[in-house]
C-alpha positions as CSV (number, residue, x, y, z in Angstrom):
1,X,2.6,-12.5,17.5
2,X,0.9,-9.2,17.7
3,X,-2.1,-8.2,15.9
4,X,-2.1,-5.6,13.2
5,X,-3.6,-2.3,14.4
6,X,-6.8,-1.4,12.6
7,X,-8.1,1.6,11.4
8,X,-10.1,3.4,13.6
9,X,-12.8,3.6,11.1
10,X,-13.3,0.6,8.3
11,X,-15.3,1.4,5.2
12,X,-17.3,-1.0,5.0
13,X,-18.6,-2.4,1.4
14,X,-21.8,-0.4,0.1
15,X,-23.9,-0.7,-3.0
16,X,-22.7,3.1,-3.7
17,X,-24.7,2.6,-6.9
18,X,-27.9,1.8,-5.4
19,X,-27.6,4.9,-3.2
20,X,-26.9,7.4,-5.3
21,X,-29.5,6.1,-7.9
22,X,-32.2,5.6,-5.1
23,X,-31.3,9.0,-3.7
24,X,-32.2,10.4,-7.1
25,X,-35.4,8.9,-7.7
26,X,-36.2,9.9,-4.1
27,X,-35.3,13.5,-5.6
28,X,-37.6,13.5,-8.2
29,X,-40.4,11.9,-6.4
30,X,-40.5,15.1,-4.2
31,X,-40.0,17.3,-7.2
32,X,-43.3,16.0,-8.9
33,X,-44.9,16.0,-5.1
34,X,-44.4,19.4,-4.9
35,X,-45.2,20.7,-7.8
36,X,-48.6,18.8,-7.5
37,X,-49.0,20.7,-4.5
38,X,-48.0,23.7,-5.9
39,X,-51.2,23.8,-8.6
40,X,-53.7,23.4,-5.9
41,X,-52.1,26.4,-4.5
42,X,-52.7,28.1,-7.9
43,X,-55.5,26.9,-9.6
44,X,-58.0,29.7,-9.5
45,X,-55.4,31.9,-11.3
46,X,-55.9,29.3,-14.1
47,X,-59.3,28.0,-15.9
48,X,-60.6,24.9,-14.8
49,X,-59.4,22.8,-18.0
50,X,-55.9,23.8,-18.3
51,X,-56.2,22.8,-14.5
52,X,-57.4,19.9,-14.7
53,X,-55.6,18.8,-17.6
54,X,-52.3,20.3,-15.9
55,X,-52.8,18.0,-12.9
56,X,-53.7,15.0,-14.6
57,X,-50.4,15.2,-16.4
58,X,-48.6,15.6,-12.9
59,X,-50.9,12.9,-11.4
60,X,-49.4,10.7,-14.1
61,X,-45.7,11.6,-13.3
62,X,-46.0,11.1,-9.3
63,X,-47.0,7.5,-9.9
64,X,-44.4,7.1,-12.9
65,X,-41.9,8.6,-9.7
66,X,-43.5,6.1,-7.5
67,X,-43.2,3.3,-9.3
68,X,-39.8,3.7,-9.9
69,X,-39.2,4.7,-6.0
70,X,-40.6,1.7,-4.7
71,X,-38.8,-0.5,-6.8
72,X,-35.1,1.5,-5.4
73,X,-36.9,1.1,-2.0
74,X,-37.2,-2.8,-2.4
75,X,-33.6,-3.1,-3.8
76,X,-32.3,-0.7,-0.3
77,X,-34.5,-3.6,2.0
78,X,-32.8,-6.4,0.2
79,X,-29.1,-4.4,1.2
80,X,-30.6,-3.7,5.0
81,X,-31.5,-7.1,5.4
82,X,-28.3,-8.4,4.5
83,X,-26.5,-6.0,6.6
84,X,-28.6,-6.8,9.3
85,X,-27.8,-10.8,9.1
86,X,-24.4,-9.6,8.7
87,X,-24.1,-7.5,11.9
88,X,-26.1,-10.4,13.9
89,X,-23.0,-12.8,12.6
90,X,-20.7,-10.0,14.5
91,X,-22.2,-9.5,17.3
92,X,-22.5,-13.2,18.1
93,X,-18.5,-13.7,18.0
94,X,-18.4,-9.9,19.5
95,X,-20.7,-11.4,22.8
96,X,-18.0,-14.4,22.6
97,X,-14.9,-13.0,22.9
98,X,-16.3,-10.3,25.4
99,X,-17.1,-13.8,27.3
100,X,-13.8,-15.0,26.8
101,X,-12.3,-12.2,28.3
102,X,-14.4,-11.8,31.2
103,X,-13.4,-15.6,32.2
104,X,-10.1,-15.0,31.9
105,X,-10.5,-11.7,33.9
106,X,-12.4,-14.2,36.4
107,X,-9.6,-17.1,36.1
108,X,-7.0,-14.8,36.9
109,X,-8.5,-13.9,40.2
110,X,-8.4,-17.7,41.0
111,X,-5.2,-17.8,40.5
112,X,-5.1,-19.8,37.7
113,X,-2.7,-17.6,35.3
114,X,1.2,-16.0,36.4
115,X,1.2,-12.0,35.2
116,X,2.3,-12.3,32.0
117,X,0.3,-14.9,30.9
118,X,-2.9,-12.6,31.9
119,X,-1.7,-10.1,30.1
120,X,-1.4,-11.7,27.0
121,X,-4.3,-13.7,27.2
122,X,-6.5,-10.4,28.2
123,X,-4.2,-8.9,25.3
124,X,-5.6,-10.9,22.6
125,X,-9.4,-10.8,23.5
126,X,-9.4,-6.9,23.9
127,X,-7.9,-6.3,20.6
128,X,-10.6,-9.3,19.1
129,X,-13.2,-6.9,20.8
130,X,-11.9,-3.8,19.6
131,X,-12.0,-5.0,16.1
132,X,-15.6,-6.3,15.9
133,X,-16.5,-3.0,17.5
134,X,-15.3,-1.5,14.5
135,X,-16.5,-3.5,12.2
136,X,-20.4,-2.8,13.8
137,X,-19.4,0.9,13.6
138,X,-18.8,0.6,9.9
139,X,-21.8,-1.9,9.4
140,X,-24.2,0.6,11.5
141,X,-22.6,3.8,8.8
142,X,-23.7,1.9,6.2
143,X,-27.2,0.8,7.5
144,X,-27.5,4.7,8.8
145,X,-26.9,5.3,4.7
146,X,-29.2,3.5,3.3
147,X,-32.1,4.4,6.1
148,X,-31.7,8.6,5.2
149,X,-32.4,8.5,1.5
150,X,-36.1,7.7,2.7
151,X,-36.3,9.5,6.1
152,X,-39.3,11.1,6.2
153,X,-41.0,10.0,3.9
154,X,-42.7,6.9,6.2
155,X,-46.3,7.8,4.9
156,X,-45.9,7.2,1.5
157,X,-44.7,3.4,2.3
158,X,-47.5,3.2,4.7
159,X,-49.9,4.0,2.3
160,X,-49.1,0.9,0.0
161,X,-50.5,-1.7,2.3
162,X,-52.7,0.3,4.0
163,X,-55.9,-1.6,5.2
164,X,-59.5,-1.6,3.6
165,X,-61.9,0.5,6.0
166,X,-63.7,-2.1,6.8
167,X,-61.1,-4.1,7.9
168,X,-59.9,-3.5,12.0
169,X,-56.4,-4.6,12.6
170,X,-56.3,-4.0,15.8
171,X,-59.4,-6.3,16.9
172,X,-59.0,-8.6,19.6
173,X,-59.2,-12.3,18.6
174,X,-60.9,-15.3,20.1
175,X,-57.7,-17.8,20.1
176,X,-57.7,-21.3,21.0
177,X,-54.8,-22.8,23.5
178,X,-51.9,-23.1,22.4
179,X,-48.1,-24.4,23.9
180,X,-45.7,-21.9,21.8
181,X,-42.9,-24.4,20.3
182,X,-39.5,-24.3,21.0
183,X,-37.2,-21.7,19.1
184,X,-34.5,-22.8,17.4
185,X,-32.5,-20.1,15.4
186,X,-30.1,-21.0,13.0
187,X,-26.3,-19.6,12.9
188,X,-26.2,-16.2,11.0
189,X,-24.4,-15.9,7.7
190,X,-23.4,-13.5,5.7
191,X,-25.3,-14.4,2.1
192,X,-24.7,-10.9,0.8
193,X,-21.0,-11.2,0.2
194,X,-20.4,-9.0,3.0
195,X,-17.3,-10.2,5.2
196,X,-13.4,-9.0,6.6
197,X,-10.2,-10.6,5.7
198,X,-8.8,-11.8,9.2
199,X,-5.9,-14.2,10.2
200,X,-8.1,-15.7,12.8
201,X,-10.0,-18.3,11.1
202,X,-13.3,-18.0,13.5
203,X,-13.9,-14.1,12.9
204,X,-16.9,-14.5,10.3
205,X,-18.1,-17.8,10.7
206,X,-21.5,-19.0,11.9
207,X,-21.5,-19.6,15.8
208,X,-23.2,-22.6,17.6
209,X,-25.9,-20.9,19.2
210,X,-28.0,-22.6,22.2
211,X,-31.5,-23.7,21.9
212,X,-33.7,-20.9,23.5
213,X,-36.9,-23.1,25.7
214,X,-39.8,-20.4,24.6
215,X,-41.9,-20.0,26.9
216,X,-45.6,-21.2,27.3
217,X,-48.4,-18.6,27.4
218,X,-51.5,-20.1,27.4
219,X,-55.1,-18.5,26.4
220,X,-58.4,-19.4,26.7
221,X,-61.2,-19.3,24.6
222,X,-64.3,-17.8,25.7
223,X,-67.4,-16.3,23.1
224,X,-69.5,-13.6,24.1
225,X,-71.2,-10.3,23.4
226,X,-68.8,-8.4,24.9
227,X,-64.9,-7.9,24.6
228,X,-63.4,-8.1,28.1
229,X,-59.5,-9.0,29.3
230,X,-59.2,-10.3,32.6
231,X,-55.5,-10.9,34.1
232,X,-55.0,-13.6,36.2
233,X,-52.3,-14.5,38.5
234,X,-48.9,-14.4,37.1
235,X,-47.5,-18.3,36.4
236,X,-44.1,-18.5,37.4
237,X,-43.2,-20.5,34.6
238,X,-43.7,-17.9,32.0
239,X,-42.9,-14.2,31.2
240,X,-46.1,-13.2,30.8
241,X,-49.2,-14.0,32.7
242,X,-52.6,-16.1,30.7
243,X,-55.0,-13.8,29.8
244,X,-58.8,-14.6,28.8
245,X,-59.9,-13.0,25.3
246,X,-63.6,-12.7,24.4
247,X,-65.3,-11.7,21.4
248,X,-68.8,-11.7,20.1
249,X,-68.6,-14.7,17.3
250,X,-68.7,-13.9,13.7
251,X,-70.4,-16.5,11.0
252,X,-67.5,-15.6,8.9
253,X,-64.4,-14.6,9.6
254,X,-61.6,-13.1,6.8
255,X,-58.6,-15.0,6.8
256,X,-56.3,-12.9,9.4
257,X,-53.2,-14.2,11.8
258,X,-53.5,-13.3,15.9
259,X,-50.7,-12.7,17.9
260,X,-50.5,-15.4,20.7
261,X,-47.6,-13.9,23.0
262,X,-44.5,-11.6,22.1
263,X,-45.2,-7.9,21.9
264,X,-49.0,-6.4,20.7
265,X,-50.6,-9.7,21.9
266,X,-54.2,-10.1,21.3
267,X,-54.4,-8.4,18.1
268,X,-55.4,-9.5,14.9
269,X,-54.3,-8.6,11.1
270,X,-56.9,-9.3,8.2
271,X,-54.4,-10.3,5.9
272,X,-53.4,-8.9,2.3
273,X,-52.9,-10.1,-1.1
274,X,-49.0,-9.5,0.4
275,X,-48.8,-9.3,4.3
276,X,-45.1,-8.5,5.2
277,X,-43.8,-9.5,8.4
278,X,-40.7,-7.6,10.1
279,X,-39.0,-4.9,12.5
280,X,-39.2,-2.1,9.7
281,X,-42.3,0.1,10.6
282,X,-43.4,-0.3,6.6
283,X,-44.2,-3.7,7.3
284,X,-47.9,-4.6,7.7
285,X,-47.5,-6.6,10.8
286,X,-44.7,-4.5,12.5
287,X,-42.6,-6.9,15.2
288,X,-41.0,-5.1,18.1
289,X,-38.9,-8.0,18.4
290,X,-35.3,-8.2,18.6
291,X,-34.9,-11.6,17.2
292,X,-37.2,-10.6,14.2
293,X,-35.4,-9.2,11.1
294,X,-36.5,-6.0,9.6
295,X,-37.8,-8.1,6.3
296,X,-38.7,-10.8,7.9
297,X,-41.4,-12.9,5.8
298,X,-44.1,-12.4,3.7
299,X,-47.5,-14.5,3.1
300,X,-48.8,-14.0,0.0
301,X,-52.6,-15.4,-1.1
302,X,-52.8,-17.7,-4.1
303,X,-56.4,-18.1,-4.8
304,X,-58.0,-19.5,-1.6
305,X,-54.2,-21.1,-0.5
306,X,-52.2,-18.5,1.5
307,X,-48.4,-19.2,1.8
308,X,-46.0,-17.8,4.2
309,X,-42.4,-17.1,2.8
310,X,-39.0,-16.8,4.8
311,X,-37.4,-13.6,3.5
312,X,-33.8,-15.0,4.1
313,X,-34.2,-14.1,7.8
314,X,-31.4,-14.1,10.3
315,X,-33.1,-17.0,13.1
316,X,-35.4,-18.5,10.3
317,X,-39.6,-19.1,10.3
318,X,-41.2,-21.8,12.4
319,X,-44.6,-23.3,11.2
320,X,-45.8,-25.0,14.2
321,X,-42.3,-26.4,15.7
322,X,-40.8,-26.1,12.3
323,X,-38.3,-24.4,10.5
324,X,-39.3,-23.1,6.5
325,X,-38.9,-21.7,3.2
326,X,-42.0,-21.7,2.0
327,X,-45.4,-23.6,2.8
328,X,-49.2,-23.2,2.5
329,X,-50.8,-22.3,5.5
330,X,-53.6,-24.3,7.5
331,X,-56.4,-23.3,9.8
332,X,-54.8,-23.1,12.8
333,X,-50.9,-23.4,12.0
334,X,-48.7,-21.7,14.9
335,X,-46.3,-19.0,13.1
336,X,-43.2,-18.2,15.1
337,X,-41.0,-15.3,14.0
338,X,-38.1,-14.9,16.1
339,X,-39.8,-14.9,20.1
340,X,-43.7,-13.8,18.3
341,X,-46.2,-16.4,18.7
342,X,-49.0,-16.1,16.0
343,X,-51.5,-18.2,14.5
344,X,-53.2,-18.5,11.1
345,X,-56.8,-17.8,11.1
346,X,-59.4,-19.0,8.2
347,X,-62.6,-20.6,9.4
348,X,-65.2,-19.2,11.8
């Protein structure tokens, strides 16, 4: 029995509310930004107290307006993250059938199917294909929604975490040897409610996925007075040679986590009373990764403790080898978010 023809374009669900509220506070953040700059255009046609007392009242209203902003701009991360586990789901049973059809494209040439039967077997896999296409089209049109209300407008989410001046986060970190452990991501699900009625029973669940072997990247530990890389000679059991990372030794040390392979490795992040974790380029360690959500985790100090927090991530966080919700961090614990290798840094 044939499939039902599809639309070529699917709306797919959207917190319409959310945008068009977000999209308004956006609006009047700008408003009040503007007109603050406006007053420093003007103020010698005023005197300096009705200046003064002008722009305090304006000062007053931008952080009122950011306030509120930030607080649409967490509800729009909590929707893109969602959306983001839910198009991972897709594409996993997208990959699939695209798999199934290329066997049977390959079976055929053995032989192994008369005409008709390869046509109705390629049949059913194309129109599988087409139809998760479309539902990433719709997924991406929301996602591409949610992402304009605050284009542009990167600095002012910078600016909430940026760091103290005397803190460097891009320092180079003495790291002791470590053997990366295994990644193990967990099928995708769609937690946001997000989903397509289908006949075919397999459309939206979670996939078995294979174990992916990490692989070991090794570096050594050597203190000096000077910082100096020195590449070695490629192993041919890992993607990315050793290298040996020196630094002059510190008697303290702030409480910061290192990144021991994966993209940017080498550097170091004093951490925050919040350090967020993820793809998006507002997070304070920024991941280039493509197995790393865009809200990814946070860790969050507690007094002296410092616990790291799995932000209902599509492949899960991994304290050394395993996989969390929460947990308070040790000297020394091995942080793995998606293929990024980092390590949790408190003693000297």
């Amino acid at each position: 029995m044939d499939m039902p023809e599809m639309d070529n374009e699917l709306n797919f669900p959207i917190n319409q509310e959310l945008v068009e509220s977000a999209t308004q506070s956006m609006e009047e953040w700008r408003i009040v930004k503007d007109r603050l700059q406006k007053i420093d255009d003007h103020k010698d046609g005023v005197s300096e107290k009705v200046y003064e007392r002008v722009r305090q009242d304006y000062e007053a209203r931008l952080s009122e307006a950011t306030d509120k902003l930030l607080s649409k701009k967490t509800d729009v991360d909590n929707e893109l993250a969602a959306l983001g586990k839910t198009r991972d789901s897709i594409e996993q049973q997208l990959a699939e059938h695209r798999h199934k059809l290329e066997e049977i494209n390959f079976r055929n040439t053995l032989g192994e199917f008369t005409e008709s039967e390869f046509v109705e077997c390629s049949k059913v896999e194309q129109e599988k294909i087409s139809k998760f296409e479309t539902v990433i089209n719709a997924v991406d049109n929301n996602i591409t929604r949610y992402e304009a209300i605050f284009e542009g407008e990167n600095d002012l989410f910078a600016k909430q975490e940026e760091p103290s001046p005397e803190e460097d986060i891009s320092e180079v970190a003495d790291t002791a040897e470590f053997t990366p452990a295994p990644h193990q991501p967990e099928a995708s699900a769609d937690d946001a409610g997000y989903g397509l009625d289908s006949d075919d029973a397999d459309y939206f669940s979670s996939p078995e996925t294979d174990e992916h072997d990490s692989t070991e990247e090794h570096i050594k530990e050597d203190t000096s007075s000077n910082i100096d890389k020195t590449p070695v000679e490629e192993d041919s059991n890992t993607k990315k040679a050793p290298i040996d990372v020196n630094i002059e030794a510190s008697s303290e040390m702030r409480p910061r986590v290192v990144v021991i392979s994966g993209d940017n490795a080498g550097a170091a992040y004093p951490l925050k009373s919040t350090t967020s974790f993820g793809r998006a380029e507002t997070s304070t360690v920024p991941l280039n990764d493509a197995k790393c959500s865009r809200q990814h985790a946070q860790i969050q100090q507690h007094g002296n403790e410092y616990m790291i927090i799995d932000l209902n991530s599509s492949n899960g966080t991994y304290i050394n080898g395993e996989n969390v919700e929460e947990h308070v961090l040790s000297n020394g614990d091995e942080i793995l978010i998606g293929d990024t290798l980092l390590q949790f840094q408190i003693d000297s």
